[in-house]
MDAnalysis code that builds the backbone (N, CA, C; Angstrom):
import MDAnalysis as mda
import numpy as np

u = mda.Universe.empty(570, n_residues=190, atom_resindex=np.repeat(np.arange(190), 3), trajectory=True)
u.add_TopologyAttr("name", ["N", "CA", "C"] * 190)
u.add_TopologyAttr("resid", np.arange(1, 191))
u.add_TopologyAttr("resname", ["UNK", "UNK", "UNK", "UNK", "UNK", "UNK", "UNK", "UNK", "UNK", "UNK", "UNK", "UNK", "UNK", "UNK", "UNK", "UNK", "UNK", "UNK", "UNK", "UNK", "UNK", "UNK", "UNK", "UNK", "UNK", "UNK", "UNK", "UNK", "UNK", "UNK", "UNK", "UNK", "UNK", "UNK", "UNK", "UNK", "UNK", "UNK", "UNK", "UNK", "UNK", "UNK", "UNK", "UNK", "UNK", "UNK", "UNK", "UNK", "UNK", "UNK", "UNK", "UNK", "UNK", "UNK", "UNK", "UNK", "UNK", "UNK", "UNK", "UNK", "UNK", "UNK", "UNK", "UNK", "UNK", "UNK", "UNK", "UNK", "UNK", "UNK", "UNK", "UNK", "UNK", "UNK", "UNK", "UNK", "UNK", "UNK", "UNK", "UNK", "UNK", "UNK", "UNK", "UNK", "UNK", "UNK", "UNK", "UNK", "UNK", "UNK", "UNK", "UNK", "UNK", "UNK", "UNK", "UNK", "UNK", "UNK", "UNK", "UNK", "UNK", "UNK", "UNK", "UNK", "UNK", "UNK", "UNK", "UNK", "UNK", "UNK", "UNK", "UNK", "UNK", "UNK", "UNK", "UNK", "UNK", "UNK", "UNK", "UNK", "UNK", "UNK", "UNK", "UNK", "UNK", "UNK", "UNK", "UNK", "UNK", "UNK", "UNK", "UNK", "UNK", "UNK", "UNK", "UNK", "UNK", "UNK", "UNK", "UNK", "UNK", "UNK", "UNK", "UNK", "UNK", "UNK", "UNK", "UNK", "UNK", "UNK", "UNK", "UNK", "UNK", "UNK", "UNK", "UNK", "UNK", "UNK", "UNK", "UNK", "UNK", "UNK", "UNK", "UNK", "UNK", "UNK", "UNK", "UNK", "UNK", "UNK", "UNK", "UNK", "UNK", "UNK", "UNK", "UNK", "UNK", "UNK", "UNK", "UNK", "UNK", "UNK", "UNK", "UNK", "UNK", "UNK", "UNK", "UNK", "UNK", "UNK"])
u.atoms.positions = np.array([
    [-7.549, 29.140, -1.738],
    [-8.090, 28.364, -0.641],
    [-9.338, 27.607, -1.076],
    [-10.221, 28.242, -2.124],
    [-11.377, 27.352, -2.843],
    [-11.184, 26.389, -2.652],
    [-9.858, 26.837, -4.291],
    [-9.491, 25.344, -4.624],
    [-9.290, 24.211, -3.966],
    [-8.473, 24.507, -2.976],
    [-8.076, 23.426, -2.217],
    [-8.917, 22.778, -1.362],
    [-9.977, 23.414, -0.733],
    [-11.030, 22.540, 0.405],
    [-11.605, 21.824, -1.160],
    [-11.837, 22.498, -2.410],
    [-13.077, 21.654, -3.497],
    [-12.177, 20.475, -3.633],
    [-10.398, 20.594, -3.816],
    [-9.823, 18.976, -3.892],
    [-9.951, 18.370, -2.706],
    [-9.860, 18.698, -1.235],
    [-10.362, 17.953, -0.530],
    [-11.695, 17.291, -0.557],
    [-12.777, 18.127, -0.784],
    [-13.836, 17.479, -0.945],
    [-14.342, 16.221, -2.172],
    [-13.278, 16.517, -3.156],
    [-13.451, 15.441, -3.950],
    [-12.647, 14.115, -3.682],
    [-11.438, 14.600, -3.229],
    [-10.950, 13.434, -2.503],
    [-11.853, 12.720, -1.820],
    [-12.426, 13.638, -0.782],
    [-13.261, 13.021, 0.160],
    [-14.500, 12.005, -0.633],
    [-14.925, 12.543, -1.708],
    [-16.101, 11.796, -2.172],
    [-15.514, 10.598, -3.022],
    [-14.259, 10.841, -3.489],
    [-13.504, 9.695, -4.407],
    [-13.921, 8.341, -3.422],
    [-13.396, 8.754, -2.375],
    [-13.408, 7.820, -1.220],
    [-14.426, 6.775, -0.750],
    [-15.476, 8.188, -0.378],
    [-16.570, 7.442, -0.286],
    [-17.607, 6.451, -1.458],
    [-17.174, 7.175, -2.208],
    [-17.769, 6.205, -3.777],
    [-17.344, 5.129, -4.160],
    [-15.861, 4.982, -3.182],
    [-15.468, 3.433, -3.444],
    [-15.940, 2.528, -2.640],
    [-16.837, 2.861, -2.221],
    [-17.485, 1.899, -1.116],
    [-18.724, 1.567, -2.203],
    [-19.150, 1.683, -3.173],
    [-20.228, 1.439, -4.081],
    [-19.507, 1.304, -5.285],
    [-18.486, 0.883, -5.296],
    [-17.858, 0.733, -6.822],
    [-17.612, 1.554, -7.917],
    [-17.276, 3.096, -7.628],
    [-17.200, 3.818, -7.997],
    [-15.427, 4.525, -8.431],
    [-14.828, 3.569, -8.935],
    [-13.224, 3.603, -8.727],
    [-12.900, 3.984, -9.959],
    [-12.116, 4.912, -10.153],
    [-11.662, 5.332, -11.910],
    [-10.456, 4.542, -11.919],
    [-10.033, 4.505, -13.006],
    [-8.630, 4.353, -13.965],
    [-7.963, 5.132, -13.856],
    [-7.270, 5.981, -13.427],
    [-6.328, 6.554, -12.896],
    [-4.834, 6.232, -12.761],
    [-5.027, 5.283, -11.941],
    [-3.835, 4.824, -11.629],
    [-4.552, 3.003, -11.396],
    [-3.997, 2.334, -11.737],
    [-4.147, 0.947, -11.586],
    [-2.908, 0.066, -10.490],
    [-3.361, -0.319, -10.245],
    [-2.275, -1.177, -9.289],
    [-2.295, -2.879, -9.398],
    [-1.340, -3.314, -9.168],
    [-1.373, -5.209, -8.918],
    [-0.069, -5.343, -8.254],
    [-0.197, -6.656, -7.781],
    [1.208, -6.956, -6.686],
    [1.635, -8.077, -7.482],
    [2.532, -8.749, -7.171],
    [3.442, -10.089, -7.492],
    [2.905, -10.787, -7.237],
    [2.916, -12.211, -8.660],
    [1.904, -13.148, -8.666],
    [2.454, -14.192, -7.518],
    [1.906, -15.422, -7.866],
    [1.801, -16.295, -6.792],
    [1.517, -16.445, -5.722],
    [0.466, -17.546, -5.034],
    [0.123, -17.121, -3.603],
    [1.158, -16.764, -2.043],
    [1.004, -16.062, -1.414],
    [1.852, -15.359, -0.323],
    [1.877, -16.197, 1.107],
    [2.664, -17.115, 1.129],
    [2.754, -18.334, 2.152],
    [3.016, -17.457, 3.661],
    [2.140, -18.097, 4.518],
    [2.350, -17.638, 5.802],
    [3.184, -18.173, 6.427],
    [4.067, -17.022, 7.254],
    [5.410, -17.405, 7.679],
    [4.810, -17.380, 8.984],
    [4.961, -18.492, 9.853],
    [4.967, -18.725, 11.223],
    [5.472, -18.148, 12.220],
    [5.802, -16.969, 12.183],
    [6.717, -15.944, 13.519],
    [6.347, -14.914, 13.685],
    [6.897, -14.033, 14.144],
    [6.771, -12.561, 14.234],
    [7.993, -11.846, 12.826],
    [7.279, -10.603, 12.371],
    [8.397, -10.172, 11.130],
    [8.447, -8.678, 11.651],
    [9.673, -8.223, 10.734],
    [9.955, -7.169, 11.004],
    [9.559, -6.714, 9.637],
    [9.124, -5.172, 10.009],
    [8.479, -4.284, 8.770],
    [9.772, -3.597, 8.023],
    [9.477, -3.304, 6.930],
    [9.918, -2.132, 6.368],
    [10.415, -0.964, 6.918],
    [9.513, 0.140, 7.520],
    [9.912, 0.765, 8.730],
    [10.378, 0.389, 9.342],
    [10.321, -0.531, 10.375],
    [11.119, -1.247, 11.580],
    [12.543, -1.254, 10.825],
    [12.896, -1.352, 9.580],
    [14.361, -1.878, 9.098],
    [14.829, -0.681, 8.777],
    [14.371, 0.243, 8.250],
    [14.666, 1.750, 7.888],
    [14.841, 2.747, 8.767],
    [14.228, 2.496, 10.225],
    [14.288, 3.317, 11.674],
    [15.603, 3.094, 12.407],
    [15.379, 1.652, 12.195],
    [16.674, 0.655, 13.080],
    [18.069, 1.009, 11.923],
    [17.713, 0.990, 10.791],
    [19.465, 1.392, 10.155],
    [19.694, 2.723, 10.021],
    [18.469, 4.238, 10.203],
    [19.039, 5.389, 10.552],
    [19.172, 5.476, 11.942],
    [19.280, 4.554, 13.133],
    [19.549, 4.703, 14.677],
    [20.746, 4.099, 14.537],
    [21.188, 3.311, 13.961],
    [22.073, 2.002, 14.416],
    [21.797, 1.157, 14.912],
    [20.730, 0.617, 15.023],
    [20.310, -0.247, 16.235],
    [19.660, -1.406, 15.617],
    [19.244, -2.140, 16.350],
    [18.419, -3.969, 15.569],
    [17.059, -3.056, 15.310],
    [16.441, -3.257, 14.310],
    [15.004, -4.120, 14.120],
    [14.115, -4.476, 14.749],
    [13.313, -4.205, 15.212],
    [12.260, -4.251, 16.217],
    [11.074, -5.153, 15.305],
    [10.725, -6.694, 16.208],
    [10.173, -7.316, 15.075],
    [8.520, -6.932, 15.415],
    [8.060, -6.306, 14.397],
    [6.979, -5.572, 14.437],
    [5.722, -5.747, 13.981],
    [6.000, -7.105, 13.617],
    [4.915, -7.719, 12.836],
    [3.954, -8.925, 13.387],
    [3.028, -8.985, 13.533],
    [2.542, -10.005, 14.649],
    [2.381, -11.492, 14.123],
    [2.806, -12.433, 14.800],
    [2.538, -13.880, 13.977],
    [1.201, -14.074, 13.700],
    [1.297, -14.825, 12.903],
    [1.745, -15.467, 11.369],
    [1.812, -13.966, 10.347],
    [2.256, -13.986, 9.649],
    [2.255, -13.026, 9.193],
    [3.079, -13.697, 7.210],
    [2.014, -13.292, 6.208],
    [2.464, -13.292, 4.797],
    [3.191, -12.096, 4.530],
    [4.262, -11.697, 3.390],
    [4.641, -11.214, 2.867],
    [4.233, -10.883, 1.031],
    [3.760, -9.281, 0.669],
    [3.783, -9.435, -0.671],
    [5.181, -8.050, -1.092],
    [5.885, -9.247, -2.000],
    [7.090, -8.599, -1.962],
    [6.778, -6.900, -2.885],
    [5.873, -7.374, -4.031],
    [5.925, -5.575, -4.340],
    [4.644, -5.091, -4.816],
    [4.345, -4.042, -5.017],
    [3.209, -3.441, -5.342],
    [3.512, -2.521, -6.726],
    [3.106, -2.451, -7.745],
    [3.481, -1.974, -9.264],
    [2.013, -1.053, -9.282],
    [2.348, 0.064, -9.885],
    [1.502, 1.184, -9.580],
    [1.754, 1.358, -11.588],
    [0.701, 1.509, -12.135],
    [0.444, 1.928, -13.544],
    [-0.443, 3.177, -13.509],
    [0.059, 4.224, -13.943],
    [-0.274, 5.823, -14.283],
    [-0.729, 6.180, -15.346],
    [-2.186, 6.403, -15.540],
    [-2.594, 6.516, -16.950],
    [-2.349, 8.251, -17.244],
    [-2.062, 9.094, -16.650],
    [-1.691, 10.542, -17.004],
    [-0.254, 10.492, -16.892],
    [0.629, 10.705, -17.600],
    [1.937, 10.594, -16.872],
    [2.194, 11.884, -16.501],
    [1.408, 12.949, -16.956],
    [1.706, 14.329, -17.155],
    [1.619, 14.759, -15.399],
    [1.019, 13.958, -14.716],
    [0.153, 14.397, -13.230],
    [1.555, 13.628, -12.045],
    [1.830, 14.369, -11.243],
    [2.557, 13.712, -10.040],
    [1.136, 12.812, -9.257],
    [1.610, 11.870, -8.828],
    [0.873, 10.778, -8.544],
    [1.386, 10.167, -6.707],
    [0.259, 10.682, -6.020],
    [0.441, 11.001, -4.250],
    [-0.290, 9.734, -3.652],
    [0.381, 8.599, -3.290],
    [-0.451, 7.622, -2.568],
    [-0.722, 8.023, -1.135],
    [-1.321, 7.695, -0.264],
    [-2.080, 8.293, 0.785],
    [-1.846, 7.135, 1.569],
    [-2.288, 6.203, 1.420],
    [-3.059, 5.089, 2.026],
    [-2.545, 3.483, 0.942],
    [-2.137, 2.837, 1.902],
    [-2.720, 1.006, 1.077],
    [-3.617, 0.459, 2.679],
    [-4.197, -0.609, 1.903],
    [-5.028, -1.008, 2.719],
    [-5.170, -2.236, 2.642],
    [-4.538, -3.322, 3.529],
    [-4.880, -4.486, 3.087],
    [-5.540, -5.385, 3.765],
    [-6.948, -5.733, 3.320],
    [-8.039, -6.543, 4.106],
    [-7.846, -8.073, 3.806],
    [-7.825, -8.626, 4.997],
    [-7.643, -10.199, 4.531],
    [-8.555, -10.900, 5.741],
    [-9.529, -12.237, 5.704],
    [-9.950, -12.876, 6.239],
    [-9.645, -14.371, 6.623],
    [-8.694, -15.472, 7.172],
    [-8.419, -16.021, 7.053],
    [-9.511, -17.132, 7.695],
    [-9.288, -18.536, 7.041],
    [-10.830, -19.173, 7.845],
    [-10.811, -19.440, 8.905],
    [-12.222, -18.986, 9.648],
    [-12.542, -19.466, 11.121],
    [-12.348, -18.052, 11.365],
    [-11.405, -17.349, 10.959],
    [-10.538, -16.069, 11.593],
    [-12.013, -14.687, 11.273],
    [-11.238, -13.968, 12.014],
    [-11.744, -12.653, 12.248],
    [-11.455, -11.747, 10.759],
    [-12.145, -10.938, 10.654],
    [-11.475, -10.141, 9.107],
    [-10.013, -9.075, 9.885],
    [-9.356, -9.262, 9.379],
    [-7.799, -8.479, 9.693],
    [-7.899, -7.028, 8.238],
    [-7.392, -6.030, 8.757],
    [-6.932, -4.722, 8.042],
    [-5.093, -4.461, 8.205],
    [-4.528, -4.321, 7.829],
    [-3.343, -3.962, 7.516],
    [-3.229, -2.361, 6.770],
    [-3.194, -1.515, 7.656],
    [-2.729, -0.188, 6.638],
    [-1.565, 0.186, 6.914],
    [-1.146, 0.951, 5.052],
    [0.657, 1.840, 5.415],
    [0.283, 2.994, 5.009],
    [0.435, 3.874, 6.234],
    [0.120, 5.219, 5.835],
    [1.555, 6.233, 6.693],
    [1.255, 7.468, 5.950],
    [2.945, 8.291, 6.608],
    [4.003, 7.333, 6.289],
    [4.848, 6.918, 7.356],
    [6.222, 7.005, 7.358],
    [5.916, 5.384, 6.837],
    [5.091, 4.207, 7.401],
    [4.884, 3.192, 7.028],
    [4.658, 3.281, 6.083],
    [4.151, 3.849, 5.057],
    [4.002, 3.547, 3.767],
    [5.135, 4.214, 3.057],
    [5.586, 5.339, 3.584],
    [7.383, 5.826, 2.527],
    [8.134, 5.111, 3.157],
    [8.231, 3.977, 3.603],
    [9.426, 2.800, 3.883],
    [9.092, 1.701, 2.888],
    [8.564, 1.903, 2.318],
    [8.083, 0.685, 1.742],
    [8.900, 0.904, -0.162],
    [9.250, 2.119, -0.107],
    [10.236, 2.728, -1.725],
    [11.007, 3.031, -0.975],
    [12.741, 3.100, -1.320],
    [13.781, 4.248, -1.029],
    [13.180, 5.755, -1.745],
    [12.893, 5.662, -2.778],
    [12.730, 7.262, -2.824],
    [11.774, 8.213, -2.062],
    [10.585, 6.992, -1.825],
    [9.933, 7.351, -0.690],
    [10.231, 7.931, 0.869],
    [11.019, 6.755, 1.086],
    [11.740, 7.251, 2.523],
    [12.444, 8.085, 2.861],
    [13.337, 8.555, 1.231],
    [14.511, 9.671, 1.290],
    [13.949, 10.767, 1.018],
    [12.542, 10.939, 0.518],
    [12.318, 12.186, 0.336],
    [11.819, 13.297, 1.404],
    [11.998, 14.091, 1.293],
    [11.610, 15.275, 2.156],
    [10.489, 14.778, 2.539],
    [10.305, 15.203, 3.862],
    [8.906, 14.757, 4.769],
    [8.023, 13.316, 4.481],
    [9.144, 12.209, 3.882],
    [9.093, 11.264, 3.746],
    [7.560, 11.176, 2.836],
    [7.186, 11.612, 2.200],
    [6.158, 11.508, 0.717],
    [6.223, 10.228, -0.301],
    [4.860, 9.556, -0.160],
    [4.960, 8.551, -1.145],
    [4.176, 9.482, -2.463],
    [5.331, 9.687, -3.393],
    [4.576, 10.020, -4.499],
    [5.609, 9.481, -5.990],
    [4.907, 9.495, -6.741],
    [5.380, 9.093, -7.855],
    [5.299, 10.461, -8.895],
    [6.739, 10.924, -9.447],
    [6.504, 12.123, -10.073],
    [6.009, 12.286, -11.469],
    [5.162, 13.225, -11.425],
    [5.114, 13.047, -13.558],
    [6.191, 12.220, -14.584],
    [5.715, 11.962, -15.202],
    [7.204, 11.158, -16.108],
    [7.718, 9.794, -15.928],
    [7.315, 9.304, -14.529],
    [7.905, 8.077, -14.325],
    [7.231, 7.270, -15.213],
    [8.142, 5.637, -15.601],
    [7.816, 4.887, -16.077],
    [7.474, 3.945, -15.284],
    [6.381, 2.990, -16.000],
    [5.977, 1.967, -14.804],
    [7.000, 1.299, -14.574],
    [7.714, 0.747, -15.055],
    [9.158, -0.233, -14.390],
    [9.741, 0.645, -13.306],
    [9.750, 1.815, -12.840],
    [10.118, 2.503, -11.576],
    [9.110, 2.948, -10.810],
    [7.993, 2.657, -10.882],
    [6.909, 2.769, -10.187],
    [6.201, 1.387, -9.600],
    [6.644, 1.071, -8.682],
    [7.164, -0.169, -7.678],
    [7.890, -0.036, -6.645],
    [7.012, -0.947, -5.931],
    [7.841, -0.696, -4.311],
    [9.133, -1.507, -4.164],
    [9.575, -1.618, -3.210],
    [10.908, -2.368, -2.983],
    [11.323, -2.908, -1.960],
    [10.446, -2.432, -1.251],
    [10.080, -3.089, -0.052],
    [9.081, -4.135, 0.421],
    [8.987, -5.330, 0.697],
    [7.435, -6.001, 1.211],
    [6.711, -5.440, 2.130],
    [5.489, -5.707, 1.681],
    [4.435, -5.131, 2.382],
    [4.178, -6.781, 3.765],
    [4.108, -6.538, 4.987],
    [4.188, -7.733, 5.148],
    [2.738, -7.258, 6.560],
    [1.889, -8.343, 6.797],
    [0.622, -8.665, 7.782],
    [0.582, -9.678, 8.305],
    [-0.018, -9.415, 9.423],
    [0.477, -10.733, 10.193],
    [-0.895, -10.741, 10.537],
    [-0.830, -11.728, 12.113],
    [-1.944, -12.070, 13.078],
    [-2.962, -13.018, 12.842],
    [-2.967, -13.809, 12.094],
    [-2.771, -15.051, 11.139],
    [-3.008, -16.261, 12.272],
    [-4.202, -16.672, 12.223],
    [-4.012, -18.394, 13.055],
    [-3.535, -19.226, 12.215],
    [-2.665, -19.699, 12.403],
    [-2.060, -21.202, 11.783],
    [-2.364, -22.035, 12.226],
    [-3.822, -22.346, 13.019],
    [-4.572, -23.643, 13.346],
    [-4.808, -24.542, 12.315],
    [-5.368, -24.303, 10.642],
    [-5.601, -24.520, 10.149],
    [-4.503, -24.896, 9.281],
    [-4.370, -26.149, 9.095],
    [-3.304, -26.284, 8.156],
    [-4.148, -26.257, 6.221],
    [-2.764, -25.961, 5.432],
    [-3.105, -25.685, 3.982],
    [-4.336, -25.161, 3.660],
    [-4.104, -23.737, 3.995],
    [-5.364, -23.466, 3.525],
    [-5.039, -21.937, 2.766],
    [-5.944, -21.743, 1.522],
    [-5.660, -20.475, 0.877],
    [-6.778, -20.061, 0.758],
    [-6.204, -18.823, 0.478],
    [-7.643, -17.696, 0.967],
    [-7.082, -16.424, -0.216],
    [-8.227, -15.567, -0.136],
    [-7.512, -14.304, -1.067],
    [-8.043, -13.023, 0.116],
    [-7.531, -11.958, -0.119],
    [-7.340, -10.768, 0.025],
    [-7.379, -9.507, -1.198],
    [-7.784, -8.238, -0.523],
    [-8.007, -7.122, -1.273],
    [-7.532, -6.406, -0.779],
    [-6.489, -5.346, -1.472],
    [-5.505, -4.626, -1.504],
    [-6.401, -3.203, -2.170],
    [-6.726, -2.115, -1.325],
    [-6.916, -1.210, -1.912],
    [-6.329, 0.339, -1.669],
    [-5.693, 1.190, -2.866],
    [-4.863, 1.952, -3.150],
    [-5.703, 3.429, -2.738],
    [-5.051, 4.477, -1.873],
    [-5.471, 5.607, -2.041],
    [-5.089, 6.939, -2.244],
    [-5.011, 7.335, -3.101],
    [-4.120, 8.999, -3.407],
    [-4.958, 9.703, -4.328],
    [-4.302, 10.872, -4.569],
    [-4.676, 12.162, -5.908],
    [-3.808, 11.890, -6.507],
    [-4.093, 12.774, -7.267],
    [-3.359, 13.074, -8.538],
    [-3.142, 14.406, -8.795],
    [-1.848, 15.280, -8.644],
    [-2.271, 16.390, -8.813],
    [-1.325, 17.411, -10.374],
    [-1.120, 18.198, -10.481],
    [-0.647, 19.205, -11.602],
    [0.770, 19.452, -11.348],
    [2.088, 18.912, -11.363],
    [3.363, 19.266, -11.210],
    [3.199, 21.225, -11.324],
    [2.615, 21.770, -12.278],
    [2.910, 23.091, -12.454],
    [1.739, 23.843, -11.808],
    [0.620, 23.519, -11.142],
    [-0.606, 23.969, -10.033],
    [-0.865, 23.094, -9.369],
    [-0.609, 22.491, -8.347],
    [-0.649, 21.537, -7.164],
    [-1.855, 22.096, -6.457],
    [-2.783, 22.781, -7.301],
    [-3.814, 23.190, -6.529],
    [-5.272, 22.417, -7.291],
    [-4.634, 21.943, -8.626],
    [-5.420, 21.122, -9.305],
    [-5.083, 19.742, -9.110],
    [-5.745, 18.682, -8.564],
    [-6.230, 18.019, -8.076],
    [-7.315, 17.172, -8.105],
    [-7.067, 15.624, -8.468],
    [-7.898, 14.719, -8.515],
    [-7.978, 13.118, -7.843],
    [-8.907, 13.253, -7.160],
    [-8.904, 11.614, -5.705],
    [-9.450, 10.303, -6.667],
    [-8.422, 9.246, -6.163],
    [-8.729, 8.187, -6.802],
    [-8.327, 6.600, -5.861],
    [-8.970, 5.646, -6.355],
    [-9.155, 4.906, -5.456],
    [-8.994, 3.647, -6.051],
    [-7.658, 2.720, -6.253],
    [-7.664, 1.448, -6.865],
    [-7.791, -0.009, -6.084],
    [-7.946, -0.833, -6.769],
    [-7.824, -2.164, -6.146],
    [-7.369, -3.311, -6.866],
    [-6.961, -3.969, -6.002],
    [-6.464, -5.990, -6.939],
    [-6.290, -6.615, -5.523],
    [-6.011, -7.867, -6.165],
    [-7.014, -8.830, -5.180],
    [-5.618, -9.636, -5.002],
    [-5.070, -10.440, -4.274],
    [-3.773, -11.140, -3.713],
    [-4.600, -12.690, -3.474],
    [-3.626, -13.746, -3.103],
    [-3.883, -15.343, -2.402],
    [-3.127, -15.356, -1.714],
    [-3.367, -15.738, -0.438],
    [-2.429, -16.211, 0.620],
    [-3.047, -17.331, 1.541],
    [-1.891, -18.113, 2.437],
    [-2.056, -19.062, 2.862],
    [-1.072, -19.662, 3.221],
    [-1.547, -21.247, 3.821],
    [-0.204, -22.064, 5.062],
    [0.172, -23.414, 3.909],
    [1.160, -23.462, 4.327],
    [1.546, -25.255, 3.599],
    [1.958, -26.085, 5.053],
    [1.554, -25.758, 6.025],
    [2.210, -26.899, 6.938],
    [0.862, -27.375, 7.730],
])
């Protein structure tokens, strides 16, 4: 039981230290290049498509207009030896004139975003020891909306930041919090 509140608590401080630039190498992350054009409608999520095809039912469009799409997120593991537990994405974007917008996928929103994610028991985004980065990638778009399209052609960037441990396939009681980031462009062409 130590153990486990001391990995919470370091989690907890991983956290807070990224608010002062305090982010290890751990795990690195980046998304798909090119800037992320805002689509003018309402979209349907990941979840929304994964809920609606284990019901049978449509898609619930869940995404608020305007809303960009980034089709994947590539996760690089510098321990491969460690199962690798995302928690949290977080995606902050400010568009001009606009208000600052947050986008988070956490729980079931964020294990819709991999099939192995979604299929796994209690729906867990984790990446297991061993994987290679070419399977450590989502497959799903991450997609945000709420977007004024008053402004025509205009690009802007955004920050995407990553949150999980890292823990011991053979003591899951050893445990380490880490906190990545990369930066996206998005924007209108009409």
């Amino acid at each position: 039981m130590k153990i486990v509140k001391l990995a919470l608590i370091t989690l907890a401080f991983a956290s807070l230290t990224s608010c002062s630039g305090g982010e290890g190498t751990a795990v690195q992350v980046s998304v798909s290049s090119n800037i992320k054009w805002t689509v003018p409608s309402k979209g349907i999520s990941c979840f929304s498509n994964k809920t609606a095809l284990a019901n049978s039912t449509t898609p619930e469009k869940d995404v608020s207009e305007a809303y960009f799409s980034i089709p994947t997120v590539s996760f690089q593991v510098a321990n491969k030896a460690m199962d690798t537990y995302i928690t949290l994405i977080k995606v902050m974007y400010t568009p001009p004139n606009g208000s600052a917008l947050v986008c988070d996928f956490a729980d079931e929103n964020l294990a819709a975003l991999k099939a192995t994610w979604w299929s796994a028991t209690n729906k867990i985004s984790m990446i297991p020891a061993g994987t290679a980065d070419s399977a450590a990638i989502t497959d799903c778009p991450i997609k945000c909306g709420g977007i004024s399209i008053d402004i025509a052609n205009f690009t802007a960037s955004g920050t995407i930041k990553i949150y999980g441990y890292q823990a011991d396939p053979n003591d899951p009681e050893v445990q380490e919090g880490f906190v990545s980031t990369t930066y996206f462009t998005y924007g209108t062409q009409f």
